[in-house]
N, C-alpha and C positions, 0 to 999 in steps of 0.2 A: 504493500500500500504506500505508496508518495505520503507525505508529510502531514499535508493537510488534510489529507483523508482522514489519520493515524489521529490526529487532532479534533475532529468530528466525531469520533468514534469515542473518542477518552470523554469528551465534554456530556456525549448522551449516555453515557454508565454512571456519569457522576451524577449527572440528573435524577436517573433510575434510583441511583443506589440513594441519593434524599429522600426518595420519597418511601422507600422502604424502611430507611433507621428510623425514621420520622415516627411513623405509625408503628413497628415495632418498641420504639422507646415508649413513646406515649402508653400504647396497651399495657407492659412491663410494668411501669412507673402507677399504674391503677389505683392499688391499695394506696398508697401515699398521699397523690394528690387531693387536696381538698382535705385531708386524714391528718390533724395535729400529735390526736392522739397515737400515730405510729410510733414516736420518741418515748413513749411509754407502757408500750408492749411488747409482745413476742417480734413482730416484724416480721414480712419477708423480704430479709437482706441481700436474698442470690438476684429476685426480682430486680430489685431496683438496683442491685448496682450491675444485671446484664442488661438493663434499660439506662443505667447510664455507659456502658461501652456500644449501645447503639447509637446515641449521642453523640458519642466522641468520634463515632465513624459519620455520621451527619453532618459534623464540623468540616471533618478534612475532604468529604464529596463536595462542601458546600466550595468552600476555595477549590477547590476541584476543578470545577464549573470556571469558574474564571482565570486559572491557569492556563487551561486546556484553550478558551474560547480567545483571549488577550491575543497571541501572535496574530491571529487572520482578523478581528477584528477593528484593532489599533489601526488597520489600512485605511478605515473610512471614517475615522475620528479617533485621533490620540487623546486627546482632556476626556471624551466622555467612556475610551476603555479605561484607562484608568481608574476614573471613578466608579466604573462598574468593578474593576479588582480590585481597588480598596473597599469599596459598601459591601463586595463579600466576603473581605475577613474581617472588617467589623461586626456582621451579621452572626459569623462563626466566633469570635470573642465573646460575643453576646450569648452567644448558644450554650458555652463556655461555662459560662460566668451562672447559667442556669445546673447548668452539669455538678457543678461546686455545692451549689447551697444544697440540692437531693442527698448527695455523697455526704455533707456535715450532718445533715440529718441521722442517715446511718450510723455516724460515729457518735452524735450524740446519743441516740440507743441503745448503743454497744457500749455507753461509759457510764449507764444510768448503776447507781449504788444505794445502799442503802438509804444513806442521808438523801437522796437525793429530793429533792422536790417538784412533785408531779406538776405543780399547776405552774412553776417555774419554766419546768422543761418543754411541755405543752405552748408557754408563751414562746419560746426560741423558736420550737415548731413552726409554728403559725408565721412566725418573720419569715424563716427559711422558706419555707411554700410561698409566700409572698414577694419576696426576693424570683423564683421561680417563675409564676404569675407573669412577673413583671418584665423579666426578659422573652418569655414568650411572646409578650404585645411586640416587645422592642425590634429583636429578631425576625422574627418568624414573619413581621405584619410591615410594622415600621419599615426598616429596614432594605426586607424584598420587595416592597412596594419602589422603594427607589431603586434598587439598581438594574429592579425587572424594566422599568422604564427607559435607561440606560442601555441596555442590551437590544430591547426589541427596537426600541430607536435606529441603534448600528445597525440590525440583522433586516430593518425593514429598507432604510436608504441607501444598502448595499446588495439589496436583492440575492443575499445567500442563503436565505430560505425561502420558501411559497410565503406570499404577503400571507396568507390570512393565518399563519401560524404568528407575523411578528406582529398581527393586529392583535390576538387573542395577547398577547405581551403588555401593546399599547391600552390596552383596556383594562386588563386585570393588576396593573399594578397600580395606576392611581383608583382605583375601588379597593384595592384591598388597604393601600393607605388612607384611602379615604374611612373605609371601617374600622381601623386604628384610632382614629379621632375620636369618631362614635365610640369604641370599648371603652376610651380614655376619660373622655365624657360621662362614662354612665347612661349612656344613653340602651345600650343591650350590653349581657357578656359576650367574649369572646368568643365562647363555645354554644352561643344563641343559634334559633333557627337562622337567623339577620348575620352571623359573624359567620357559620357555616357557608352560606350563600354568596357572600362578598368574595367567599375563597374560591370558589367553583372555575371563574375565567384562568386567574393566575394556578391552580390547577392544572387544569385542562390545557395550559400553554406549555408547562414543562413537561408533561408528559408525549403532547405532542411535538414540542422540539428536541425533545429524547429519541424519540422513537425516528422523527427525522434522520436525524445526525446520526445515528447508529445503520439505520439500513440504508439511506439513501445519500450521507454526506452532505456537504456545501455544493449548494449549486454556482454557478459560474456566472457572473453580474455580466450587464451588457457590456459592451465593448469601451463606452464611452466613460462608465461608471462617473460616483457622484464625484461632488467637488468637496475637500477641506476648504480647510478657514484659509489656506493661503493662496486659493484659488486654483492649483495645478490638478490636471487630470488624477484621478488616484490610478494607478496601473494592474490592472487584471491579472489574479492570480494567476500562475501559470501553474498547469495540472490539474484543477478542480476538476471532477465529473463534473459533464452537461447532461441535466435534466430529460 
């Protein structure tokens, strides 16, 4: 496989593989969330901490994605790849930083003793889940919502993929930021029928620029391709499959 094919291919497993730690971490993590009183029980400690090394494989698919995507991207705008590979390893710090407070949880559990004080312990709890909470909006909403906007941008004004995959991009990330405001708000939770729904485009985008890039690669922009900010022709990969 040429280069950029190799690079198409890496960028839709890292997609895939998100959206599977995702929903495997999440299911794993069950008993916990929402659950203060885990820091004062038995616990299932295998759960949550193989729900948080699904996580931590979340993190590293998430920069994954912009690894793999940045070389052929950057051709049709260097400030906005950029900023799409840094929003995604902020996104994954964030993810991170959610990974930690589940994990201290565990070890607050694991160090309860006699003296210990239940209604004490139970209040840690409750931060730590809330700390949790809280990078879930950050990450997961916040966050994707910008650099999905970022991405579909590049992949639509460089015609390397079928527009209506980088539309399903241009749509779903200012709604799912826009539903970040809203959870922020109080206006629904996050895991509402209304926070579900808002998820549904930016979804359905990655899973279909996954499933793209893995069988069918980058397609090959017209000949004349867009223009940078300094006005010169951008120059047509050379190798890409044509559609």
């Amino acid at each position: 496989m040429i280069p950029s094919r190799r690079l198409a291919t890496a960028a839709g497993v890292c997609y895939l593989v998100t959206h599977v730690a995702s929903i495997g971490g999440l299911a794993l993590y069950g008993p916990v969330l929402g659950n203060p009183d885990f820091v004062v029980g038995p616990g299932p400690d295998g759960r949550v901490l193989l729900g948080a090394l699904f996580e931590v494989v979340l993190a590293l698919a998430v920069v994954g994605t912009a690894i793999a995507l940045f070389p052929v991207v950057r051709r049709y705008g260097e400030g906005a790849a950029f900023g799409y590979l840094g929003l995604r390893t902020l996104e994954a710090a964030v993810i991170a930083v959610g990974i930690v407070s589940l994990l201290a949880m565990v070890t607050l559990r694991q160090n309860q003793g006699a003296g210990t004080d239940p209604a004490a312990a139970r209040t840690v709890g409750r931060a730590l889940l809330a700390v949790h909470d809280w990078t879930f909006l950050l990450g997961p909403n916040f966050v994707l919502g910008a650099n999905t906007v970022l991405v579909a941008h590049l992949l639509y004004r460089s015609g390397l993929v079928p527009r209506f995959i980088a539309v399903l991009g241009l749509v779903g990330g200012p709604l799912i930021f826009a539903s970040a405001i809203a959870v922020l708000l109080g206006l629904y939770g996050q895991l509402s029928a209304w926070g579900k729904l808002a998820a549904v485009p930016v979804f359905a985008w990655e899973l279909a620029l996954a499933f793209r890039l893995i069988f069918r690669g980058f397609r090959t922009p017209a000949a004349a391709g867009p223009l940078p900010v300094g006005g010169d022709p951008v120059p047509v990969p050379v190798g890409l499959p044509q559609v």
